[in-house]
Structure formats: C-alpha cells, structure tokens
N, C-alpha and C positions, 0 to 999 in steps of 0.2 A: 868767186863772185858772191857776194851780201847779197841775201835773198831781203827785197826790199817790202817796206811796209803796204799793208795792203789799202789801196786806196778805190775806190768809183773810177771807172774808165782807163783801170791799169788791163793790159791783157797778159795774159800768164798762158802755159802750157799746163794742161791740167787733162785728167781720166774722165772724163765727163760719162756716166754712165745715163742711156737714156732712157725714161720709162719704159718705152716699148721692147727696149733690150731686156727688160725686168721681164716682161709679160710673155715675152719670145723663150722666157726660161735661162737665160744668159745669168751664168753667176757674176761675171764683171765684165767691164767695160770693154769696148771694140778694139779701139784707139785712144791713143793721146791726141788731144785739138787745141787749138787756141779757144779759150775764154774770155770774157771781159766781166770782170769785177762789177758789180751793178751795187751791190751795198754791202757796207760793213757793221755789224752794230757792236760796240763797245761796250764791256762790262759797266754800269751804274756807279757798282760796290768797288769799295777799295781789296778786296779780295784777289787783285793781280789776273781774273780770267782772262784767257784768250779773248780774241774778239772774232765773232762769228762772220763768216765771209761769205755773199752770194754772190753766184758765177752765172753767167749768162754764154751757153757752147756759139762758137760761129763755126756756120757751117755753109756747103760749096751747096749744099742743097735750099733749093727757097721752099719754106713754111705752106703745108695745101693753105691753111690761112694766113692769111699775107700782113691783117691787122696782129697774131702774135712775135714777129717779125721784121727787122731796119737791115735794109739793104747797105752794107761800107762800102762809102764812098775810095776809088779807086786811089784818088790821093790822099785818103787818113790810111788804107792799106800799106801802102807805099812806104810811108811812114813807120808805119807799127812790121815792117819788115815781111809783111803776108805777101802772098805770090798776087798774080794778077786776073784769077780770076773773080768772078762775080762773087760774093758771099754775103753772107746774113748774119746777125747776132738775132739770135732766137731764145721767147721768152720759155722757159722751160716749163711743160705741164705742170 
C-alpha cells in the first residue's frame, strides 16, 4: 500500500507521544492512535525538503478543557473506519 501524501483532515496511525507522558518520565510513546493531519507546511526553497506535518492525537478521552477539543461526529467516525465510541481530536499542548 502507497503511503499517501500528507494532506489537512487525512487520519493516519501515528506514536503520538503526550506531553505529560514526557513529564511522567516516559521515554516514548504509550500507544499507537489515530491522528488527524491539522497542517502541513511545505518547503518555500527549491531545495526538495520534506514538508513538515502537524498531527492532531484523537482520543476516547474528553479534553478536562472542552474549548482545546472537537467531539467526531459518529458518522465521519464510521467513515474514517473508528469504532463507535465517543472520541475527540485534541489540540496538543
């Protein structure tokens, strides 16, 4: 399978490491989770760099703050092939 270009609002499987995992003393990540791609920024220079990719983790837990946090919608879950519980795409400290 072509691993496909990185676009805003593609969801991937990704190591999401979370701050507090950092501070708990955790050298890496818990799990693998679903992400959502929230931006991409492309090299300017003709210099052929990569383009830098920002992930946004979702998760079964809700946000203690609710305003860094969007609830998915049961039928865009469905879609993106997630199970059925409740989840969040959470802004990352």
């Amino acid at each position: 399978m072509a691993i496909p270009t990185p676009e805003p609002g593609l969801v991937i499987s990704y190591s999401f490491f979370w701050g507090d995992e950092a501070a708990e003393g955790h050298a890496e990540d818990r799990k693998t989770r679903p992400c959502a791609i929230v931006l991409v920024l492309v090299p300017m220079d003709d210099a052929g760099g990569a383009p830098r990719v920002y992930v946004a983790p979702i998760s079964h837990t809700a946000a203690r703050d609710p305003g860094v946090a969007v609830e998915i919608p049961l039928a865009v879950k469905r879609h993106l092939g997630l199970d059925h519980e409740r989840s969040w795409v959470v802004l990352p400290a």
